[in-house]
C-alpha positions in Angstrom: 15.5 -53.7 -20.2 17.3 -52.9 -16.8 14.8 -53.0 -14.0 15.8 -50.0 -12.5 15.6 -47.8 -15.2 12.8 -45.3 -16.0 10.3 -46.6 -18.4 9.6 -43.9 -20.9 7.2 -42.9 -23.2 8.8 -45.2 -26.0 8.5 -48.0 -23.9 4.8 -48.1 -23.2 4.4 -47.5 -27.2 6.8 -50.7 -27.7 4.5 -52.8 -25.3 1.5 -51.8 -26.8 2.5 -51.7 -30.7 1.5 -48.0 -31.0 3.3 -44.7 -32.0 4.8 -42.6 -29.4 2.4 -40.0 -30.2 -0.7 -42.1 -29.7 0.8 -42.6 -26.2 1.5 -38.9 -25.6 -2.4 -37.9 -26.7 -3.9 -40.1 -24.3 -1.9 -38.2 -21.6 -2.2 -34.7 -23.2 -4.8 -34.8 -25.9 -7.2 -37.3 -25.2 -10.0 -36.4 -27.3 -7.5 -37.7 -30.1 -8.0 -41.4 -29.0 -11.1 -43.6 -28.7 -11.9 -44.2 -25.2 -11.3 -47.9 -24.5 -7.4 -47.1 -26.2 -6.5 -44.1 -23.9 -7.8 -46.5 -20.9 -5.1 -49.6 -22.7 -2.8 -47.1 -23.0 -3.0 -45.9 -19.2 -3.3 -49.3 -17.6 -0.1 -50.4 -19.6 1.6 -47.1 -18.2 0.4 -48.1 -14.7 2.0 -51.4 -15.1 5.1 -50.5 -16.5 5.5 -47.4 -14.4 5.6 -44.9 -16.5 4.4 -41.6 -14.8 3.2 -39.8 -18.0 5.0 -36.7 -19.9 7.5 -34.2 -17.7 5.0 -31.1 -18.0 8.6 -29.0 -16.9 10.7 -30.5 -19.8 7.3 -30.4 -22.2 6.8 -26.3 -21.4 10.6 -26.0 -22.0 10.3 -27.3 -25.4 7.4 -25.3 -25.8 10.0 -22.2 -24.8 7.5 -22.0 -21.6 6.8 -23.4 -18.3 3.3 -22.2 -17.7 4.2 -19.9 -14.5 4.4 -16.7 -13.6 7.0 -15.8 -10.5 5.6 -12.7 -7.8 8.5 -11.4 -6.1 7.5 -9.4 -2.4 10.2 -8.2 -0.3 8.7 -10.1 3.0 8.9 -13.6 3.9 6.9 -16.8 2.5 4.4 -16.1 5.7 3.5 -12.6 5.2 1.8 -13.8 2.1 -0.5 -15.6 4.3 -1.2 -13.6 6.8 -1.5 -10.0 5.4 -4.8 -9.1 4.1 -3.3 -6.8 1.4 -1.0 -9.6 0.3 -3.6 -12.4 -0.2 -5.9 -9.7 -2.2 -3.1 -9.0 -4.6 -2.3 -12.7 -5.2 -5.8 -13.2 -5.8 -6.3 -10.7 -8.4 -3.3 -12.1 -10.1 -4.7 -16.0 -9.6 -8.2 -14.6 -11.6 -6.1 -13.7 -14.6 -3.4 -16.5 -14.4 -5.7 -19.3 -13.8 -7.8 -18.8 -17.0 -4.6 -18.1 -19.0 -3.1 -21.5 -17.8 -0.7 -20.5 -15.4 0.5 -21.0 -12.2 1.8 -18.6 -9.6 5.2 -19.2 -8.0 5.8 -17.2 -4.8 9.6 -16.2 -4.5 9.8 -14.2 -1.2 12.0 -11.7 -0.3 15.0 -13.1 2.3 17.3 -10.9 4.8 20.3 -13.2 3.0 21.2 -11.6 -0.1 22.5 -14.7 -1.4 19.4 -16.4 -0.7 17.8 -14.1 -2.7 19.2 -13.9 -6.0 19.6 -17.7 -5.8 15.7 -17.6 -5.7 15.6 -15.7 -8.4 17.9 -17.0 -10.8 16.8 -20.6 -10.0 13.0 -19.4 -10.2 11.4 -22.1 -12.9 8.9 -19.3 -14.2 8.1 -17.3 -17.6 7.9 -13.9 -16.1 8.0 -12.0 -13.0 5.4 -9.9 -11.4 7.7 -7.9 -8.9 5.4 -6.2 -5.6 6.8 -3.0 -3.6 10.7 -4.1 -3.3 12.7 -0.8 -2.7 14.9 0.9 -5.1 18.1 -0.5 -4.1 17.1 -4.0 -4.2 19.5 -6.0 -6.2 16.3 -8.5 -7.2 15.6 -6.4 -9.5 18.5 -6.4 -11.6 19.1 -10.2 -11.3 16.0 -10.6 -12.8 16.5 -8.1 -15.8 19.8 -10.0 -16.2 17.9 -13.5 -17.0 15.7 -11.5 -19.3 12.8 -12.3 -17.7 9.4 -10.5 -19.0 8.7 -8.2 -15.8 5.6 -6.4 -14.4 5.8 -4.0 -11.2 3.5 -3.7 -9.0 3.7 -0.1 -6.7 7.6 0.2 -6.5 10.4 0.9 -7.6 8.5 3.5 -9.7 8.9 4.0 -13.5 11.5 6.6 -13.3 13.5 4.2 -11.4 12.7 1.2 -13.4 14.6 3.3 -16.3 17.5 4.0 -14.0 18.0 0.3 -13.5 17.8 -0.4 -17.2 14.2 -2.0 -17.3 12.6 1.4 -19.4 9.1 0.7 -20.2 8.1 -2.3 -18.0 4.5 -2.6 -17.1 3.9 -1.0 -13.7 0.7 -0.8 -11.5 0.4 1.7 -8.8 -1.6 4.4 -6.6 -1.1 8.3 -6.0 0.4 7.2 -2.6 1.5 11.0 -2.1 -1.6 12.0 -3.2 -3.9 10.2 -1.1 -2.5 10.4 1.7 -2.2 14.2 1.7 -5.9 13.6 1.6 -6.4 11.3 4.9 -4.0 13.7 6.5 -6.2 16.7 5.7 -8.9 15.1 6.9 -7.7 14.7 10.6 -6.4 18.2 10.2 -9.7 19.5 8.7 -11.5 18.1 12.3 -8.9 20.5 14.1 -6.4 18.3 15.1 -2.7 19.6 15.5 -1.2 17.2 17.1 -0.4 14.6 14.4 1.9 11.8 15.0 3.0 8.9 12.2 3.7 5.6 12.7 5.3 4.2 9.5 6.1 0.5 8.2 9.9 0.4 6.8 12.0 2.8 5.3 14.7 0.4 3.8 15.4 -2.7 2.5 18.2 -3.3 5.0 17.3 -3.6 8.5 17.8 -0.7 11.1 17.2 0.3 14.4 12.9 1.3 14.6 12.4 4.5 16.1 11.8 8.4 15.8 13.1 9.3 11.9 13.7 13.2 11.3 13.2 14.6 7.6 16.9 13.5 6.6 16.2 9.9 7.1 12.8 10.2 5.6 13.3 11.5 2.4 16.3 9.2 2.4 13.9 6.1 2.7 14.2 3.3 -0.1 11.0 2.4 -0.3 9.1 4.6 -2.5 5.7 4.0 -1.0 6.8 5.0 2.4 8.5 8.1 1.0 5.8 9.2 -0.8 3.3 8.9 1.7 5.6 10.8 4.5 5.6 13.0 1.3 1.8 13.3 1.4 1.3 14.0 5.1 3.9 16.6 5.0 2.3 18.4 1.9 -0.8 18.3 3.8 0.7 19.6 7.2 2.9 22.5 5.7 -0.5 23.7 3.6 -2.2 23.6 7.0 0.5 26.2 7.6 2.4 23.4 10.7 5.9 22.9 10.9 6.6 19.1 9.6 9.4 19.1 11.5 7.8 18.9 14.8 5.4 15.9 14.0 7.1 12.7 15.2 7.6 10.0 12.9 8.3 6.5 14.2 9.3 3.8 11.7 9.5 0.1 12.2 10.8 -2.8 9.9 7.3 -4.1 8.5 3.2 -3.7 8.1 2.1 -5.9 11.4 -0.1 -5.2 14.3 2.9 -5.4 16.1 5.0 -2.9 14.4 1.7 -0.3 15.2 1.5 -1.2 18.8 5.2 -0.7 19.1 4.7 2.7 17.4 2.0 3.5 18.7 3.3 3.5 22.4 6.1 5.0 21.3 4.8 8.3 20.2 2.1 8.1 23.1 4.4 8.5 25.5 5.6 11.6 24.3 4.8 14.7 25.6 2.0 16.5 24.7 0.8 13.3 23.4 -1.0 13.2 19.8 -4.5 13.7 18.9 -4.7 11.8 16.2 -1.8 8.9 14.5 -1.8 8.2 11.0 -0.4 4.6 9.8 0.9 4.1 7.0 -1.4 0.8 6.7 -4.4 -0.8 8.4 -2.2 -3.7 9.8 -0.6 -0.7 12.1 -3.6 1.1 12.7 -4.6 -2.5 14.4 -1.2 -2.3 16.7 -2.2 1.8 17.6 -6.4 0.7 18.3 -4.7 -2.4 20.7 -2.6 0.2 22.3 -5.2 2.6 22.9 -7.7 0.2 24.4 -4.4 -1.1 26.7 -4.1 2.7 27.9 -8.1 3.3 28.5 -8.1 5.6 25.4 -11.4 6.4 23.7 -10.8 6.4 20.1 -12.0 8.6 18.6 -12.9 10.9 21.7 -9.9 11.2 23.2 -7.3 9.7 20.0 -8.6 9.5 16.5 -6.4 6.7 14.3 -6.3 6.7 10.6 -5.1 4.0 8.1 -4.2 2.7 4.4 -5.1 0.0 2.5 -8.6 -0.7 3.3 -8.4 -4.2 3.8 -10.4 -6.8 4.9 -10.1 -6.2 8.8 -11.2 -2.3 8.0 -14.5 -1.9 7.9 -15.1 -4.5 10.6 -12.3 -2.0 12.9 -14.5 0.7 12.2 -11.2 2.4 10.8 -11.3 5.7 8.7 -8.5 4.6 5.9 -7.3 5.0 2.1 -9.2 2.5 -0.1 -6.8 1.5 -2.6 -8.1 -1.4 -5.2 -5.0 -4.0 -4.3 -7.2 -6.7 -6.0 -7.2 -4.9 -9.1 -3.4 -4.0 -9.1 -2.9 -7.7 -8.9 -5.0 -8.7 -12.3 -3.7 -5.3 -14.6 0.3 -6.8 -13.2 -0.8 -10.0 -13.9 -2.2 -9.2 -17.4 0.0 -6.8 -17.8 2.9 -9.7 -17.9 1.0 -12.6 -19.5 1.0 -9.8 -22.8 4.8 -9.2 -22.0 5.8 -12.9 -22.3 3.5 -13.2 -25.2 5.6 -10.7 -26.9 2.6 -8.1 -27.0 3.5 -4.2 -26.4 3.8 -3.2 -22.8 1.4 -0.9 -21.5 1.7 2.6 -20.2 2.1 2.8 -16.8 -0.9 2.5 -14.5 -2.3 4.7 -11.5 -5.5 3.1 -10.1 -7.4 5.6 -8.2 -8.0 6.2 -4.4 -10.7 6.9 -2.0 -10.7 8.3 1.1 -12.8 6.3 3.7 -14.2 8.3 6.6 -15.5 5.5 9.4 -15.8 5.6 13.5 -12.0 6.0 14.5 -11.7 10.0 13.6 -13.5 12.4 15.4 -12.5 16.0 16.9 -9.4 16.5 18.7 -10.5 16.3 22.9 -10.1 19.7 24.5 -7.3 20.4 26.1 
């Protein structure tokens, strides 16, 4: 035997006078063996170097690999560091785990190449695709490998059947719905002078700043369209004109993004009342900006949210509670069924609640 070649399975069998089986058990089924011959068994692997069974080329004979793929538009560190992120991975974790699965995170990339590469080369048994916009080409690569798919808030059924994946699991909120509610809050208080700071509107990057009503309802990402939707169904019943509430847009859901927003439509004049955020993350930016410009919030500017996440409550932050944890296990089981060849189920709307905390008051008086 050439030293330099890789001992296998067979060869640990040959050195010990067993059956390739026996040696596979003791790696993979070890209550099949006594005790003192899965230890033989292991030391003479030790020895020889064999590293035990490829679990990849085992759950490939098996027709699976024992992972399910999540597919977000943002990069690897978003995942990390966005509360809304980390719950949704965690509700799919407490349905993979059990099933024995792994997740694979394959994270969205401004290189288009990069990202279909990522896809097609993704070693997984299904995909549970999170909030990519309609025109996202992932989408499609994925239906093209034939991969078992579950969506999770957008694209949104109808558009799942326009890009040829009719009937794939999705998981979602009323986003219009509930946040025509946080909007009629603030409005219910008196305020009149709403302004919007909003997370992207498309998958490609442009220029952040003021959007009218043409770029809005233009906006790729179903989520942020919907919500604009919401506000705007909630300011034209208040009998307002849409038109003249500013809405400032940047590229992503960060503190950041809300502070940039935020001091944005601050400075315009008159100055808002009251800013609703399409997330909590920018509600953090448009609080930091307000303490920066000696604002009291909510006596002089009331700020409202979405998510609820983990930083909410402790922000004191009147938000949209939207169960992200849950949409994460129902995706998750949702897909585990699909790749199992089990029927897909209808499409889900989890509900909403509006949460009324410290930073909404009345409007000051002018």
């Amino acid at each position: 035997m050439p030293a330099d070649r890789p001992r296998t399975l067979r060869d640990v069998a040959a050195e010990l006078g067993v059956s390739a089986k026996t040696v596979s058990n003791a790696f993979s089924r070890p209550d099949q063996l006594s005790p003192q011959l899965r230890e033989r068994v292991l030391d003479t692997a030790r020895r020889l170097g064999y590293p035990g069974p490829n679990p990849l080329a085992a759950g490939l004979r098996r027709g699976r690999v024992g992972a399910i793929g999540v597919a977000y538009d943002n990069g690897l560190s978003y995942a990390f560091d966005d509360p809304v992120a980390l719950a949704l991975l965690a509700g799919a974790s407490a349905v993979a785990e059990p099933a024995g699965a792994g997740l694979l995170l394959v994270p969205g990339s401004t290189d288009a190449r990069r990202r279909l590469a990522a896809v097609h080369g993704a070693v997984v048994d299904g995909l549970v695709v999170c909030s990519l916009g309609d025109d996202d080409p992932l989408l499609a690569a994925a239906t093209a490998r034939g991969l078992p798919l579950a969506v999770v808030d957008q694209p949104r059924p109808a558009r799942l059947a326009e890009l040829g994946a009719p009937g794939t699991p999705w998981v979602g909120v009323d986003d219009r719905a509930a946040a025509a509610g946080v909007a009629e809050h603030l409005l219910a208080l008196g305020h009149r002078r709403i302004a919007v700071v909003s997370f992207g509107m498309h998958a490609e990057p442009i220029e952040r700043g003021l959007a009218g009503a043409g770029v809005q309802d233009a906006a790729t990402y179903a989520v942020t369209r919907d919500r604009l939707a919401g506000y705007r169904d909630a300011v034209e019943r208040a009998g307002l004109d849409w038109s003249a509430v500013p809405v400032w847009h940047g590229e992503d859901s960060t503190p950041d993004v809300g502070a940039a927003g935020a001091e944005a439509v601050l400075g315009l004049s008159p100055a808002p009342t009251a800013l609703l955020c399409l997330s909590d993350r920018l509600a953090e930016g448009a609080l930091a900006v307000a303490a920066r410009r000696g604002l009291r919030v909510p006596e002089d500017l009331s700020v409202a949210g979405f998510d609820d996440a983990a930083p909410a409550a402790g922000l004191g932050l009147t938000t949209v509670r939207q169960p992200v944890r849950e949409k994460g296990r129902a995706a998750a089981a949702a897909l585990l069924d699909a790749i199992a060849g089990r029927p897909a189920p209808p499409p889900l709307t989890l509900p909403t609640e509006l949460v009324v905390r410290a930073t909404t008051g009345l409007p000051p008086e002018d």
